[in-house]
N, C-alpha and C positions, 0 to 999 in steps of 0.2 A: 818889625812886628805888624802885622795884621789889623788894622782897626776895624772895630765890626760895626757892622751899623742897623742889623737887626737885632730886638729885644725878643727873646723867648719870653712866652708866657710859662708860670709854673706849670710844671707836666709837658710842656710840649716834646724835651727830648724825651721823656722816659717814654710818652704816645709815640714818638717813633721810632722810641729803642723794640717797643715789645710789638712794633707794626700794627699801630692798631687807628686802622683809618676812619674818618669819622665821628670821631669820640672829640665831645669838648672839653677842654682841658678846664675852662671855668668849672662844668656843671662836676667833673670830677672833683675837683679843688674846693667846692660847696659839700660837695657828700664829703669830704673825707673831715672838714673842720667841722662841720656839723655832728658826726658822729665823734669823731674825737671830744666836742664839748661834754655828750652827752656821759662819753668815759668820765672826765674829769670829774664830772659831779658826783659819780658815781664812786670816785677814791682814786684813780687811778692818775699818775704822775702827766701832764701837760704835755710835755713833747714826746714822753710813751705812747698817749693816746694817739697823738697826729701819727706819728709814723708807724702803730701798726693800722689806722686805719687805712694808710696811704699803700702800705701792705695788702691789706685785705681789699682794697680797690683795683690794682692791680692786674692787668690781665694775667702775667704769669705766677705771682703768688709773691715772687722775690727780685727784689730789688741790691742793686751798689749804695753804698755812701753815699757816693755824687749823686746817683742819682736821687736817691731821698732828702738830700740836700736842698737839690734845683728845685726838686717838686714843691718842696716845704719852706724854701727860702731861708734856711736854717745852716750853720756852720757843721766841718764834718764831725766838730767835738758836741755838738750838741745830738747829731744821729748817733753818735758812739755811746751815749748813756742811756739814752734811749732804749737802746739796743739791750745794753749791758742787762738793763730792768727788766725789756722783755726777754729774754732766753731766762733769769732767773726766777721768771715765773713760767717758763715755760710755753710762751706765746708766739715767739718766733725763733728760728735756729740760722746758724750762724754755717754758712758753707763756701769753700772754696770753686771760684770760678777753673774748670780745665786748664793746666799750661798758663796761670797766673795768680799771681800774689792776692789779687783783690777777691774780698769774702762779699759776699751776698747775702742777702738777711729775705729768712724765708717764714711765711707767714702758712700751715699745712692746715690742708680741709678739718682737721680735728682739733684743733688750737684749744677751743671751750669745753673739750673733754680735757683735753691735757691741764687746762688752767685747773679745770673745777677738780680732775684728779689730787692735782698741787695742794690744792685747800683743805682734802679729804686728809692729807696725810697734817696740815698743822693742822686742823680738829681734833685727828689722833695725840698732837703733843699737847696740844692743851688740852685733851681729856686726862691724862696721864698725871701733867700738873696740879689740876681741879682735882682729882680724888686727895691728891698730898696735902693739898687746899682742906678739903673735908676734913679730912684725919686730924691735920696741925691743929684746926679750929674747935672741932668737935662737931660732930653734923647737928647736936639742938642749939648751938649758939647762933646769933639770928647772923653773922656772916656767912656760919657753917650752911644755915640751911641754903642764903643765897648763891652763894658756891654749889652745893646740891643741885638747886637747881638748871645753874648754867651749866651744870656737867648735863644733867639727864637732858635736856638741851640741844648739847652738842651730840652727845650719844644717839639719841632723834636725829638729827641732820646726819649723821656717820650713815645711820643706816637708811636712811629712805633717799641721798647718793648716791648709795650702792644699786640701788634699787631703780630710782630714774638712771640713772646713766647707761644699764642694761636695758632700759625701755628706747632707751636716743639709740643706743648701738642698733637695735631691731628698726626702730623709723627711720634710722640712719639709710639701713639698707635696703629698706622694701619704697622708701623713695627716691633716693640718689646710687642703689647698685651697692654692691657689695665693694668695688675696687675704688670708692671715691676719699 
């Protein structure tokens, strides 16, 4: 066996899987933990955050295992749950490499519509809940009313969603093109 006697820095293979010369691999490894902390405060799962931020850092959008591994210094069970969190919200998808077994986790120009779609639809179940809520309680009992109002609430959020995300689809494309 081979002994090696150079250390990779994190990202240096994935900077020369996706040929991309020039690019520091510290100042990417700062953007990506940086923005992932920012995730985490914000609700979202710790090693979720790192790897799709490492995702969305990315020259080509999607990365292997290993590779989000090396970058992140992390085991390939820890990028597998990762993963698992993101696809089931819908923030990165999961694809087959050509003529090989190994899947790629793919982070698409649209991810924060797809997220913010996701959210639209559990609004819809808990508005659905909340009315049963109202009903069970009686809407003048002071839970009923509280209930009321988390519904009308959410009902408010339902639609003014529908509303910005047809205004993002429009800025979407009168800045970045209709094919991005």
């Amino acid at each position: 066996m081979r002994e090696r006697t150079e250390r990779t820095e994190p990202g240096e293979a994935v900077a020369a899987a996706e040929g991309v010369a020039g690019r520091d691999p510290e100042v990417v490894s700062r953007f990506v933990e940086s923005f992932a902390a920012q995730l985490v405060e914000a609700g979202m799962q710790r090693m979720a955050a790192r790897v799709f931020a490492a995702l969305l850092a990315s020259d080509s959008g999607a990365l292997t295992s290993a590779e989000l591994g090396e970058q992140l210094q992390v085991s390939p069970a820890a990028v597998s749950g990762a993963v698992r969190y993101l696809s089931q919200v819908h923030m990165v998808s999961r694809e087959r490499e050509p003529g090989s077994r190994r899947e790629r986790y793919r982070v698409h120009s649209d991810q924060w519509y797809e997220a913010l779609t996701n959210r639209d639809a559990v609004l819809k179940r808990w508005g659905q809940t909340l009315r049963v809520g109202v009903d069970s309680l009686g809407a003048e009992s002071p839970g009923g009313r509280r209930i009321a109002e988390t519904l009308a609430f959410f009902e408010f959020m339902e639609g003014e969603l529908t509303n910005l995300m047809e205004r993002w689809r429009e800025e979407r494309a009168r800045t970045f093109g209709q094919g991005s």
